[in-house]
FISE-619290 format. One record per residue (C-alpha): residue number from 1; x, y, z; chain. Coordinates in steps of 0.2 Angstrom, whole numbers. Each point is the difference from the previous one (the first is absolute). Example, Ala and Ser with C-alpha at 12.3 -4.5 7.8 and 13.67 -1.06 7.14 Angstrom:
@seq->1, x->62, y->-22, z->39, mol->A
@seq->2, x->6, y->17, z->-3, mol->A
# end
This chain:
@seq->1, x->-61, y->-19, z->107, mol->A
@seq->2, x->13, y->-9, z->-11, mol->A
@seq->3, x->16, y->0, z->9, mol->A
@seq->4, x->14, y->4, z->-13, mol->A
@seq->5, x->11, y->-12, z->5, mol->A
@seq->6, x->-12, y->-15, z->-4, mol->A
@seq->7, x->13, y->-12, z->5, mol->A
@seq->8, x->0, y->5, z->18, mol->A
@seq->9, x->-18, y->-2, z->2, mol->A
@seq->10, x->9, y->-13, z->17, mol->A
@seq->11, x->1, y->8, z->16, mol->A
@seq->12, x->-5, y->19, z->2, mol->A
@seq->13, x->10, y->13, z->9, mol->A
@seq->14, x->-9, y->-2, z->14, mol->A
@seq->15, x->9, y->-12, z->4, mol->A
@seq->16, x->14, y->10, z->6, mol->A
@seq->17, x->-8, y->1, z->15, mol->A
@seq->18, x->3, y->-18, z->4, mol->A
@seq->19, x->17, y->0, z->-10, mol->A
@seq->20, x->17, y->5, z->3, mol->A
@seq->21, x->5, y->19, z->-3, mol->A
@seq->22, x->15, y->0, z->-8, mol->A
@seq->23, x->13, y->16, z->2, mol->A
@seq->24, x->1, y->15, z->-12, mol->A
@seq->25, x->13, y->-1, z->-16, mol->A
@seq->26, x->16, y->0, z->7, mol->A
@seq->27, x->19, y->0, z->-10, mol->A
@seq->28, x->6, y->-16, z->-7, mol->A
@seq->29, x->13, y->-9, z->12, mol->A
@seq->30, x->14, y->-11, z->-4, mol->A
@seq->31, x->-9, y->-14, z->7, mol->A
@seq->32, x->-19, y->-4, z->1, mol->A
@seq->33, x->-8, y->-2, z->16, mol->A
@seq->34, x->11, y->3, z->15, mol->A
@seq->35, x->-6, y->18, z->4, mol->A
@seq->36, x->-15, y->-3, z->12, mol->A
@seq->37, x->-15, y->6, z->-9, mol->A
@seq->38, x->-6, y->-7, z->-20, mol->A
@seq->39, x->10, y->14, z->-11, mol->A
@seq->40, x->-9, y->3, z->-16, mol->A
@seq->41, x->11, y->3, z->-14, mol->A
@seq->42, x->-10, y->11, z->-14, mol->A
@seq->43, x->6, y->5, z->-18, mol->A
@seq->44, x->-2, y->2, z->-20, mol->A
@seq->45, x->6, y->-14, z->-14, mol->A
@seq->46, x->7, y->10, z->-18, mol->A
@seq->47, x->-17, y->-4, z->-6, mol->A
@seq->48, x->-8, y->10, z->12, mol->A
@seq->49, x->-7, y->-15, z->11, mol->A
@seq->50, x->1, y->2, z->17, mol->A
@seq->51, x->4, y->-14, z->11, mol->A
@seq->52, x->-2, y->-3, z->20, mol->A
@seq->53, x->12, y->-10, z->12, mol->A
@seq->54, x->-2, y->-6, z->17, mol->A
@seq->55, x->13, y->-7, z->12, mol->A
@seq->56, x->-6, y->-8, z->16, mol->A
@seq->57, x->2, y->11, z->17, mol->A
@seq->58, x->14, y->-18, z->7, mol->A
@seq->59, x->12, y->-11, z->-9, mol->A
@seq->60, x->-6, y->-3, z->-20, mol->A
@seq->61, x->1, y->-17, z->-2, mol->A
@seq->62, x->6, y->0, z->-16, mol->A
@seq->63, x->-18, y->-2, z->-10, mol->A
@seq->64, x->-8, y->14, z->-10, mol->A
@seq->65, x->-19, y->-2, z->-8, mol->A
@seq->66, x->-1, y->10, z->-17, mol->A
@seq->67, x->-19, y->6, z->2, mol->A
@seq->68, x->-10, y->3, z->-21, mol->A
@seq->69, x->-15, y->9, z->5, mol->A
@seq->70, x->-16, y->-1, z->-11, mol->A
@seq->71, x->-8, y->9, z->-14, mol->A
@seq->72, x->0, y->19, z->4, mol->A
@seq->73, x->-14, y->8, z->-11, mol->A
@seq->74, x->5, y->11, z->-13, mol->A
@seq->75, x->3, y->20, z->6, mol->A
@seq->76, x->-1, y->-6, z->19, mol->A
@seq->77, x->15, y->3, z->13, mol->A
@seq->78, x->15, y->-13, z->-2, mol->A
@seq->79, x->10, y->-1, z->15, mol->A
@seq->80, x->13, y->-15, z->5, mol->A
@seq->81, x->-8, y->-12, z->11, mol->A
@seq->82, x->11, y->-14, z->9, mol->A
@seq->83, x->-16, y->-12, z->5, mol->A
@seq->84, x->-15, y->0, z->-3, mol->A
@seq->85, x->-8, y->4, z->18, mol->A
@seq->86, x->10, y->8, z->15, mol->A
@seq->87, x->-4, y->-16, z->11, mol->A
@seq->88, x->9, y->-13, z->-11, mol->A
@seq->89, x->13, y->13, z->-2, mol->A
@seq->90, x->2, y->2, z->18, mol->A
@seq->91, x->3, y->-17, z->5, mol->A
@seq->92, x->13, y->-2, z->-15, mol->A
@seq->93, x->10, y->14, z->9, mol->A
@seq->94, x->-4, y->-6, z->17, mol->A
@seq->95, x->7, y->-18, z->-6, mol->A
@seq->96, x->18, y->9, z->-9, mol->A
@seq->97, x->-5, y->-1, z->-15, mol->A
@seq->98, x->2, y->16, z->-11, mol->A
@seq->99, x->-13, y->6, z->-14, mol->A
@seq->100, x->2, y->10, z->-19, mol->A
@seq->101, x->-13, y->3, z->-12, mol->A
@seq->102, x->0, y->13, z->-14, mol->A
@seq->103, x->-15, y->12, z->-6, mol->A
@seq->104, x->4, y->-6, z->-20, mol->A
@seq->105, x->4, y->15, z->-11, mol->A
@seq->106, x->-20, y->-1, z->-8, mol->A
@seq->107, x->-16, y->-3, z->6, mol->A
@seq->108, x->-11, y->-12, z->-8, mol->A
@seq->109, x->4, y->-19, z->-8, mol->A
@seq->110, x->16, y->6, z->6, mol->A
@seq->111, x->11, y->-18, z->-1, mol->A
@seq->112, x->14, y->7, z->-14, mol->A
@seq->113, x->5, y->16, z->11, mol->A
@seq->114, x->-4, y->-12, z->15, mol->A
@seq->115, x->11, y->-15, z->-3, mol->A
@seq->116, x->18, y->11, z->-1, mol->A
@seq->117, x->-6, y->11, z->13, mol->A
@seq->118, x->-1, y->-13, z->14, mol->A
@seq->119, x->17, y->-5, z->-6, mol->A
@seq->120, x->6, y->15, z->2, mol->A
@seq->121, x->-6, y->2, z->18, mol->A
@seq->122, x->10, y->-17, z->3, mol->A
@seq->123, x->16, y->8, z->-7, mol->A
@seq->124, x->-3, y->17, z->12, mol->A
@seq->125, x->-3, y->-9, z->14, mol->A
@seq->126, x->15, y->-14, z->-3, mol->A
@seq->127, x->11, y->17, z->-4, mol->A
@seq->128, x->-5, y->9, z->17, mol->A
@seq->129, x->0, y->-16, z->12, mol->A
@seq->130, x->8, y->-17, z->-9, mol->A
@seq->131, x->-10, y->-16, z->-11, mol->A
@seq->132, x->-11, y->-5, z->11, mol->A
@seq->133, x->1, y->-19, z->3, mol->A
@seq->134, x->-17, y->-6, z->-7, mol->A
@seq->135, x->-11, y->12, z->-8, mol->A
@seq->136, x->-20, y->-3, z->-2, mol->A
@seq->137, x->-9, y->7, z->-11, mol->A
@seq->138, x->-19, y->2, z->5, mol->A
@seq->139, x->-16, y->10, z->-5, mol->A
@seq->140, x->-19, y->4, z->-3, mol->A
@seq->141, x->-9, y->-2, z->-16, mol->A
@seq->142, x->9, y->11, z->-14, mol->A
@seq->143, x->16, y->-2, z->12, mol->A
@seq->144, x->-5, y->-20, z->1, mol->A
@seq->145, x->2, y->-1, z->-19, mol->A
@seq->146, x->18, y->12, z->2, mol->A
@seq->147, x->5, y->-12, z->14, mol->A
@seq->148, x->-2, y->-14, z->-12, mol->A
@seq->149, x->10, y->9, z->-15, mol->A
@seq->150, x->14, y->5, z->13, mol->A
@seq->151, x->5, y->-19, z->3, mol->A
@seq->152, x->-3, y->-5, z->-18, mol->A
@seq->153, x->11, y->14, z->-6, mol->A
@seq->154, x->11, y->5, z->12, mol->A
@seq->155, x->3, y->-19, z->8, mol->A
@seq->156, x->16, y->2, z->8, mol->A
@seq->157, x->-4, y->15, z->11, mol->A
@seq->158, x->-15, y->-10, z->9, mol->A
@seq->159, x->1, y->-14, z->15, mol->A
@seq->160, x->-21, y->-1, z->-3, mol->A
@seq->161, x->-14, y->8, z->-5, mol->A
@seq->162, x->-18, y->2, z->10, mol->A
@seq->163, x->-14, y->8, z->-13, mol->A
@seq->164, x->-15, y->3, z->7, mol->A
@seq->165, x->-15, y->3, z->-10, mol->A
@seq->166, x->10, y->1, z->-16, mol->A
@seq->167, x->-5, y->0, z->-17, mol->A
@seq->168, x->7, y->-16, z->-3, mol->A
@seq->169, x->-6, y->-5, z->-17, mol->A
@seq->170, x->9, y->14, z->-7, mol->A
@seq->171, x->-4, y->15, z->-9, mol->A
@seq->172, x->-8, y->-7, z->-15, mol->A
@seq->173, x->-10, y->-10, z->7, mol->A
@seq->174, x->-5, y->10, z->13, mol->A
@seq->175, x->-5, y->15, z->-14, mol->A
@seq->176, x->-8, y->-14, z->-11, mol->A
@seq->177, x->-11, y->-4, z->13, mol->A
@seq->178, x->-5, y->18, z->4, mol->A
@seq->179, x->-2, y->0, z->-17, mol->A
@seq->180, x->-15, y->-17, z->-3, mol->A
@seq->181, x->-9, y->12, z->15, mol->A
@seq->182, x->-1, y->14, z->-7, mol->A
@seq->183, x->-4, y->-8, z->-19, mol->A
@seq->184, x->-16, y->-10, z->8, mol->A
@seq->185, x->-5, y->16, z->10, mol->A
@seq->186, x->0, y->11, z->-16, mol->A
@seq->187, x->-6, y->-13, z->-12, mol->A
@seq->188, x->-14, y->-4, z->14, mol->A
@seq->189, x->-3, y->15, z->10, mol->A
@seq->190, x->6, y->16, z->-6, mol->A
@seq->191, x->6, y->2, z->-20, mol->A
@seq->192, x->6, y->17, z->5, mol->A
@seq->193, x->15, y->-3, z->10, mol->A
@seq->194, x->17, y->-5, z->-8, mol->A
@seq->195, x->9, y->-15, z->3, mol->A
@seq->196, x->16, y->5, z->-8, mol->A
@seq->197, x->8, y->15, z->-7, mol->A
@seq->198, x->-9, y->11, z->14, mol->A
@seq->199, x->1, y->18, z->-6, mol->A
@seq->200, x->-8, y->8, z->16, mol->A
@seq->201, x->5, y->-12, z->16, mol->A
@seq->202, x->-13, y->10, z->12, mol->A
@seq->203, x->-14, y->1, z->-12, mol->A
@seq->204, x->3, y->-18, z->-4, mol->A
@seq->205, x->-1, y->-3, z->16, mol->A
@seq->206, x->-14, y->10, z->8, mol->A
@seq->207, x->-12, y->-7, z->-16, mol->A
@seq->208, x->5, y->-18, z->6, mol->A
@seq->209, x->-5, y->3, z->18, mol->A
@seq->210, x->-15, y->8, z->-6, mol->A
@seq->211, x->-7, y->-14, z->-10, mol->A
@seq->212, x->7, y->-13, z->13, mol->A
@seq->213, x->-13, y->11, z->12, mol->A
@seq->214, x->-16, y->-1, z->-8, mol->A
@seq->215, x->4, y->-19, z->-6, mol->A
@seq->216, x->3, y->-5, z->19, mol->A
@seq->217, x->-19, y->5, z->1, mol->A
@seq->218, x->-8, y->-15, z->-12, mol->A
@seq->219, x->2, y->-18, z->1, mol->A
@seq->220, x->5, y->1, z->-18, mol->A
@seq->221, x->14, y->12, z->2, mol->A
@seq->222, x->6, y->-11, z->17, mol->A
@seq->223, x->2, y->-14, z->-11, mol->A
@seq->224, x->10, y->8, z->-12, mol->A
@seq->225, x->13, y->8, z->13, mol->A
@seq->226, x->0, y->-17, z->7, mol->A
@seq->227, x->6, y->-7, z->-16, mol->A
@seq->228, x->12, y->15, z->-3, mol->A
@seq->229, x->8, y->-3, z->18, mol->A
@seq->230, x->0, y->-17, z->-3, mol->A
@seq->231, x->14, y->1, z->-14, mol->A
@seq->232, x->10, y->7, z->13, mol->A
@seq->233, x->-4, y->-12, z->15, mol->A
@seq->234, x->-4, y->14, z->7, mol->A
@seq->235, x->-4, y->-9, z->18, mol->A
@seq->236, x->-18, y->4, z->10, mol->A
@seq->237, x->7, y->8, z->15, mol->A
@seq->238, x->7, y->19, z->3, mol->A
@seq->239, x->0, y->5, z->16, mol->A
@seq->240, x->13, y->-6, z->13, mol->A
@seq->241, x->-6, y->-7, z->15, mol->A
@seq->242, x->-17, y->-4, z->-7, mol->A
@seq->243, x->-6, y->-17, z->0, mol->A
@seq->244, x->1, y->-6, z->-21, mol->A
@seq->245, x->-17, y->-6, z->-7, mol->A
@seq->246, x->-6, y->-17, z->-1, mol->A
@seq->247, x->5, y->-8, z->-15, mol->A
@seq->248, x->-19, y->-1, z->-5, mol->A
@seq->249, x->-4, y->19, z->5, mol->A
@seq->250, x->4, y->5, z->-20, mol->A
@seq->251, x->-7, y->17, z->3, mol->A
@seq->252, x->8, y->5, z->16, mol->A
@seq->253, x->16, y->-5, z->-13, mol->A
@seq->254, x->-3, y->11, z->-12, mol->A
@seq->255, x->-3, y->15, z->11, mol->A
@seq->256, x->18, y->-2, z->6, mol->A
@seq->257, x->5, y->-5, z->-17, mol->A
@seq->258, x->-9, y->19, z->-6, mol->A
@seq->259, x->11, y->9, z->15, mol->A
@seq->260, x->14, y->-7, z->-6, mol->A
@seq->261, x->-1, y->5, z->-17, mol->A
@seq->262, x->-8, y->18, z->7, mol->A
@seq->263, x->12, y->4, z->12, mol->A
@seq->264, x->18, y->-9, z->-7, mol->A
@seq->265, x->1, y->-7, z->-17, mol->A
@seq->266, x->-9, y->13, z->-10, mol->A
@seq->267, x->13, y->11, z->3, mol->A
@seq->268, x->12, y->-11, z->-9, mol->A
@seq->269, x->-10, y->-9, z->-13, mol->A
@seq->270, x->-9, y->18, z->-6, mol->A
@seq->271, x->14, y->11, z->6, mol->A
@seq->272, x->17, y->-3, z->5, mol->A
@seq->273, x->2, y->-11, z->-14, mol->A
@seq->274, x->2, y->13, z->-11, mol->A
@seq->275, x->15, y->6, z->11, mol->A
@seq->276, x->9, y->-18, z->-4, mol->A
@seq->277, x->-7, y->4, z->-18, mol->A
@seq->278, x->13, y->16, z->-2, mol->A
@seq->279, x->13, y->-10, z->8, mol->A
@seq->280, x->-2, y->-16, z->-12, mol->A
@seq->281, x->0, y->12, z->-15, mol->A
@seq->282, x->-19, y->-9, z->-5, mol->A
@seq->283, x->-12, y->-14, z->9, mol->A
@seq->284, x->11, y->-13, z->4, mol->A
@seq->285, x->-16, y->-11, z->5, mol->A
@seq->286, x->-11, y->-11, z->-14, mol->A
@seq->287, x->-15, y->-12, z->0, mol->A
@seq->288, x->4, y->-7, z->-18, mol->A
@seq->289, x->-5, y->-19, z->3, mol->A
@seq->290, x->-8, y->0, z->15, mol->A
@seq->291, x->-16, y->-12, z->3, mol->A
@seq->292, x->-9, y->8, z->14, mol->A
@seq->293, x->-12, y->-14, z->0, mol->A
@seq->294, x->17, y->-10, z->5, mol->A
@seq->295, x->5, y->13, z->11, mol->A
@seq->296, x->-15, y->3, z->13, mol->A
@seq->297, x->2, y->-21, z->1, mol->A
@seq->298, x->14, y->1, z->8, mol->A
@seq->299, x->-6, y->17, z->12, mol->A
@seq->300, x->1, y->-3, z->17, mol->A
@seq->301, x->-17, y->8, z->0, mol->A
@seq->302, x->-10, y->-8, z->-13, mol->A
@seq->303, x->-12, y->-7, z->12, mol->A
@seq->304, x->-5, y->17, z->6, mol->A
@seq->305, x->-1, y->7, z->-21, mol->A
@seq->306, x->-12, y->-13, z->-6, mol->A
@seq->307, x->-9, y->3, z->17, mol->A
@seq->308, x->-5, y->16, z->-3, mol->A
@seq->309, x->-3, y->-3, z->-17, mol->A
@seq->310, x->-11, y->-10, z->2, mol->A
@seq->311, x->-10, y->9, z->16, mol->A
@seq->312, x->1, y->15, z->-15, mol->A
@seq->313, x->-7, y->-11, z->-12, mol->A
@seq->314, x->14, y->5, z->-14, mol->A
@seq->315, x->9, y->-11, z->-12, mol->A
@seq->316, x->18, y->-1, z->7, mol->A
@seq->317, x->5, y->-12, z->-17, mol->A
@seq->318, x->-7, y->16, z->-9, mol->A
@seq->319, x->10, y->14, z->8, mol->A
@seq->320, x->15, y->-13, z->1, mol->A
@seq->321, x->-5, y->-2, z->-20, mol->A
@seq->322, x->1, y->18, z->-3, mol->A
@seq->323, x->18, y->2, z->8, mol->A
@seq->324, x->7, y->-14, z->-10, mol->A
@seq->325, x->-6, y->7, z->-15, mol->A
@seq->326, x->5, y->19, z->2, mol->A
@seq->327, x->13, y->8, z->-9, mol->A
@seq->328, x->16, y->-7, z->10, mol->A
@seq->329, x->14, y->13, z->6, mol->A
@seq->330, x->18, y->-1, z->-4, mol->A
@seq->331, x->16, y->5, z->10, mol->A
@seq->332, x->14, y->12, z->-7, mol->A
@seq->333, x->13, y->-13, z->-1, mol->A
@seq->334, x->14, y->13, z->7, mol->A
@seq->335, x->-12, y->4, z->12, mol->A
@seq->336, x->-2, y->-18, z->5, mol->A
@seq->337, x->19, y->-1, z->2, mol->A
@seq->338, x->3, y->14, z->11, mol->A
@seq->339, x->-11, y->-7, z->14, mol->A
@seq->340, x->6, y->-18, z->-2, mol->A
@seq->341, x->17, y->9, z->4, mol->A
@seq->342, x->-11, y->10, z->14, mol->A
@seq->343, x->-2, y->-14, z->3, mol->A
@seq->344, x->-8, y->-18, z->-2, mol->A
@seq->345, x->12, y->-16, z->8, mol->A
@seq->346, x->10, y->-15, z->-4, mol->A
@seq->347, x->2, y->-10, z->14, mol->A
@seq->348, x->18, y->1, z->2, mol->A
@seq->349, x->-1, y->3, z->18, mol->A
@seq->350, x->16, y->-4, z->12, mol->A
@seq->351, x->-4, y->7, z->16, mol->A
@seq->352, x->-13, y->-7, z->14, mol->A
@seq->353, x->-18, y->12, z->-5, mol->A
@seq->354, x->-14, y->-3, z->12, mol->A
@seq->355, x->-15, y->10, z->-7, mol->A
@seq->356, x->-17, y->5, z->9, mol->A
@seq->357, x->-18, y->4, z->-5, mol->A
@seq->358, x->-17, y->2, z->6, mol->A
@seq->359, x->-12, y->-9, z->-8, mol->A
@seq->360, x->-12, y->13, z->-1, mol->A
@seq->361, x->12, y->11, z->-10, mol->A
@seq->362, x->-10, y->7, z->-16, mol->A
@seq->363, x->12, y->15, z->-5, mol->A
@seq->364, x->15, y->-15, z->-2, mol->A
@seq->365, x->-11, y->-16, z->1, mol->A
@seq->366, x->9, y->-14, z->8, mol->A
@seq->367, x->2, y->-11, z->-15, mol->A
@seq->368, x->15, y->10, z->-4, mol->A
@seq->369, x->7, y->-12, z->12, mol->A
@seq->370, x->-3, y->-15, z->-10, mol->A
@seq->371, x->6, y->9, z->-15, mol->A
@seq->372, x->17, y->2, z->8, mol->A
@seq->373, x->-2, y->-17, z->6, mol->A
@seq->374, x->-1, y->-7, z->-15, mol->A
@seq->375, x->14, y->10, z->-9, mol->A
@seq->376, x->12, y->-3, z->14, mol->A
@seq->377, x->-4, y->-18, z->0, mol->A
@seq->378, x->3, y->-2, z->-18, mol->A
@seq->379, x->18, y->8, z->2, mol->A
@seq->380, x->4, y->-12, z->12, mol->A
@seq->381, x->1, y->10, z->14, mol->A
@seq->382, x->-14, y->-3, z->11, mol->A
@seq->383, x->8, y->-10, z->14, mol->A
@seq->384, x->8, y->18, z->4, mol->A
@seq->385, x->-23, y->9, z->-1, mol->A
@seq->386, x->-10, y->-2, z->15, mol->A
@seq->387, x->-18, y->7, z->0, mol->A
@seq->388, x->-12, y->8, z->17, mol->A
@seq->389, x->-16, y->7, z->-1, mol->A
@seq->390, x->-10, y->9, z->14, mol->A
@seq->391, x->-19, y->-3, z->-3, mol->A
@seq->392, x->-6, y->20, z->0, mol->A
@seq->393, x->-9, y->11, z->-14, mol->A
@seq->394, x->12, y->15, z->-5, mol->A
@seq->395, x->14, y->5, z->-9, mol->A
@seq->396, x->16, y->-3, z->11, mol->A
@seq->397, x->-10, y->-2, z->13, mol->A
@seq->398, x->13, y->-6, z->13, mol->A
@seq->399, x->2, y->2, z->19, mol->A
@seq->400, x->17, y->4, z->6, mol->A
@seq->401, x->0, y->-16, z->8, mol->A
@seq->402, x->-2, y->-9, z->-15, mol->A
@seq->403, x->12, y->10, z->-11, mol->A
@seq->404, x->15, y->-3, z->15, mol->A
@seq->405, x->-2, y->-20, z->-1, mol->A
@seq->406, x->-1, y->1, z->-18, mol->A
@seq->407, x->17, y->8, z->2, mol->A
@seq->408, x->5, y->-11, z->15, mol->A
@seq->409, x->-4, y->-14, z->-13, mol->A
@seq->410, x->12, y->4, z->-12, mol->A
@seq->411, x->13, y->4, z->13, mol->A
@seq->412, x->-1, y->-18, z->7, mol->A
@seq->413, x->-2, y->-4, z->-19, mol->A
@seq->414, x->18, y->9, z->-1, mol->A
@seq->415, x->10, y->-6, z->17, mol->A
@seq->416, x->-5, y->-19, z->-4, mol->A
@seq->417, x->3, y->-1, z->-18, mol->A
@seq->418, x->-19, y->-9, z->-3, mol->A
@seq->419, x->-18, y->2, z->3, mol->A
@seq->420, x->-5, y->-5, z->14, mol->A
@seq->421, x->-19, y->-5, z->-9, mol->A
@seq->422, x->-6, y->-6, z->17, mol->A
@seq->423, x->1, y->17, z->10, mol->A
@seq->424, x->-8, y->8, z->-17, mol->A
@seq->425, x->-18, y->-9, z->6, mol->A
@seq->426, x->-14, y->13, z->2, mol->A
@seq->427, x->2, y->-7, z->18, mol->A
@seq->428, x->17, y->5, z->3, mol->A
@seq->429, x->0, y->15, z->-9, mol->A
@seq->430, x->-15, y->7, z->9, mol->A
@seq->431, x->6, y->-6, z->18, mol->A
@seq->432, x->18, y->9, z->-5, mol->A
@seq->433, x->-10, y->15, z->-5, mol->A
@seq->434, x->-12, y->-1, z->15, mol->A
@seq->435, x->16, y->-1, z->12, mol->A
@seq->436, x->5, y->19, z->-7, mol->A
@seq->437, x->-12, y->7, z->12, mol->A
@seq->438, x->-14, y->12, z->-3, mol->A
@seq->439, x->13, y->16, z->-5, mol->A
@seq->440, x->2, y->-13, z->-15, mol->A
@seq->441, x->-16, y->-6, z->-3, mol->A
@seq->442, x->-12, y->14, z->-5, mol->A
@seq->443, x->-8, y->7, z->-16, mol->A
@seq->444, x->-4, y->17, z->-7, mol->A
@seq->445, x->-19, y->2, z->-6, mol->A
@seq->446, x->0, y->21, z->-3, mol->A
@seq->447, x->7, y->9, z->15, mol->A
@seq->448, x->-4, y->-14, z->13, mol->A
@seq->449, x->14, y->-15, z->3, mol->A
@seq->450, x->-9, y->-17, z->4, mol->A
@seq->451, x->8, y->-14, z->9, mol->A
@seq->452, x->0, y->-12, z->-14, mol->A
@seq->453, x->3, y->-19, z->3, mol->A
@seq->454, x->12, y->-8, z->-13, mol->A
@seq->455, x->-8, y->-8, z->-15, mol->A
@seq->456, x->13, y->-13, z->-9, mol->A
@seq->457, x->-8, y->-14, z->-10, mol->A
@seq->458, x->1, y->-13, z->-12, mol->A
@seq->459, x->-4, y->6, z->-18, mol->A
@seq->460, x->2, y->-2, z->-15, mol->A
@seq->461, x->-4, y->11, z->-16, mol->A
@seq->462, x->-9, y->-3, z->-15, mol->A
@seq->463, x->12, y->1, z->-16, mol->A
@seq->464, x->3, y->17, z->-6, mol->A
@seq->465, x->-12, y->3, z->-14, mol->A
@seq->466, x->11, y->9, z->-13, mol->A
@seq->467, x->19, y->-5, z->3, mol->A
@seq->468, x->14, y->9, z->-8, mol->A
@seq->469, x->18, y->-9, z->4, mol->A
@seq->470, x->16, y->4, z->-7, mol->A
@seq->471, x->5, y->-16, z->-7, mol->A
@seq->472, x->-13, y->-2, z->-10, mol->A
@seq->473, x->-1, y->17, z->-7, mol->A
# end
């Protein structure tokens, strides 16, 4: 079952049986935090968002964290969130801090209606209490890349920033890359589907799974969903808490690399694109220019393609051949601007930003790490970027524990006025996350909630296959 707000896919519900249960809705007070129990402010924005405020049960220390959730499939329900699972969120009450997130007025690639709309939560909740003193901005995939549009748009109303998962090489990038997938895939596997311009999303979509499925049951067609997943860096490894394949099993690769596509990008390569299509006014994505022979170089998965090429007995310079030859597609140039507005990044960054990822993440691959990186380096700025990884398949696939000393991090960050780079080892941030206890350190896998060890380590990502920055746009 897909969940419908794919950016959550972190901690289930179930664990609110090892969380904190905070009270009912209750009326805004003058003050946050001194009544005795959380009070949950609830209401609506002009637009017709709705946005969700906690206040800690003691004494608000005087810190509030502006939660962006994730992606929220088209049609599905869209209620406020304030963290993204009711642990974390607990132990940020428990420890005086309050919470706020909004719903956005749409659902979807919803970062225009997004963007104002957390702003306007800040000014509700700076109207019914006071400013809070610093203000972090913090979220999950779709609400990692919002986190990062907040502090480069909004700068003065953020002490820091914590995105988590996020789409950080923008929304350009990150749709032109969905893009050189899909292209390979139809060139390769299935004329039939469209790229672009998709007329009927669940058609589209249900032809693409269909053809993915009878592919997944010949060598040849492995090869070539290897080599479409590869222009994506898509990684080898889906389920959390399994152990990743060896970097010779090529086939175990490429059946996690097929679950993946299955069971969480299709949706948006042969589907919900045409949902960022309406809003864009036209395909805002292109592959005018592209060398794919050039491109699967520089794949963190080439090994594993010309692998399985090979065991298939297929010419991969011949497939790669026919996609550099193919009829190329261009990008609606208005289209292009209203998601480099929605939003693609300069750099300009002038608040602490500690961001995390798993390294088995194939919905928002890791390397949109090093694409921030790099962007944020280039501006000057990256004395004030720090980096962490956990080393776990899955898409925001964080325990509590290691979402608390992420924030702990960037709170220290904060108090002290610099990084302190030594406690930001694997080491210390596993032994800070271990010393949460086991309330902390659990996963959900379906209904069940594992205890799960802490899995920070030293990584770092490929380069981002098809970069899109502002200043060189």
């Amino acid at each position: 079952m897909r969940p419908s707000r794919i950016g959550a896919i972190v901690v289930s519900a179930a664990l609110l049986t090892a969380g904190l249960s905070t009270a009912g809705p209750a009326l805004a007070s003058p003050s946050c935090g001194t009544s005795g129990a959380v009070t949950t402010l609830n209401g609506s924005l002009p637009d017709g968002a709705t946005y969700e405020i906690q206040c800690p049960s003691g004494p608000w220390n005087g810190t509030l964290f502006l939660y962006s959730h994730g992606y929220v499939v088209p049609g599905s329900a869209n209620p406020a969130q304030d963290a993204g699972d009711p642990v974390t969120g607990g132990w940020l009450l428990s420890h005086g801090y309050a919470l706020a997130g909004s719903s956005y007025a749409t659902t979807g690639w919803a970062i225009q209606q997004a963007l104002p709309d957390q702003i306007s939560t800040l000014n509700v909740f700076d109207q019914t209490y006071r400013t809070p003193t610093r203000t972090i901005a913090w979220g999950h995939s779709l609400g990692g890349i919002i986190t990062a549009g907040l502090i480069q748009q909004y700068p003065n109303r953020f002490s820091a920033a914590l995105p988590m998962c996020g789409v950080l090489s923008g929304g350009v990038a990150t749709w032109n890359t969905a893009l050189d997938a899909a292209f390979a895939f139809q060139q390769l596997v299935d004329p039939s589907v469209q790229a672009v311009n998709i007329t009927s999303p669940g058609t589209n979509l249900a032809g693409a799974e269909a053809a993915a499925s009878s592919a997944q049951q010949t060598p040849q067609g492995r090869a070539r969903l290897a080599l479409a997943a590869a222009l994506g860096d898509t990684p080898g490894w889906f389920t959390p808490l399994s152990p990743e394949p060896s970097a010779s099993d090529f086939t175990g690769q490429e059946a996690n690399q097929y679950q993946w596509d299955t069971q969480i990008d299709f949706p948006f390569i042969f589907d919900f694109r045409a949902e960022l299509e309406a809003r864009a006014g036209g395909n805002p994505s292109w592959n005018t220019g592209v060398n794919y022979v050039a491109q699967l170089a520089k794949s963190s998965d080439l090994s594993e393609v010309v692998a399985l090429y090979h065991a298939a007995g297929l010419s991969l310079t011949h497939d790669l051949q026919t996609l550099n030859r193919t009829a190329r597609i261009s990008a609606k140039p208005s289209a292009v601007n209203y998601l480099a507005q929605n939003i693609a990044f300069d750099g300009q960054i002038s608040v602490p930003v500690l961001t995390m990822h798993t390294t088995g993440d194939g919905l928002v691959v890791p390397q949109n790490e090093q694409a921030y990186q790099q962007v944020v380096d280039q501006a000057g700025n990256g004395r004030l970027l720090r980096q962490i990884f956990v080393d776990r398949a899955g898409h925001c696939a964080f325990t509590p524990a290691e979402t608390i000393t992420a924030a702990q991090t960037l709170l220290n960050r904060l108090s002290t006025g610099h990084w302190n780079d030594e406690a930001l080892t694997p080491a210390d941030l596993n032994a800070e996350a271990a010393a949460l206890g086991p309330a902390y350190n659990i996963f959900s896998t379906g209904s069940a909630v594992s205890p799960t060890a802490p899995a920070f380590l030293r990584y770092r990502p490929t380069p981002y296959l098809r970069p899109f920055d502002l200043p060189a746009w």
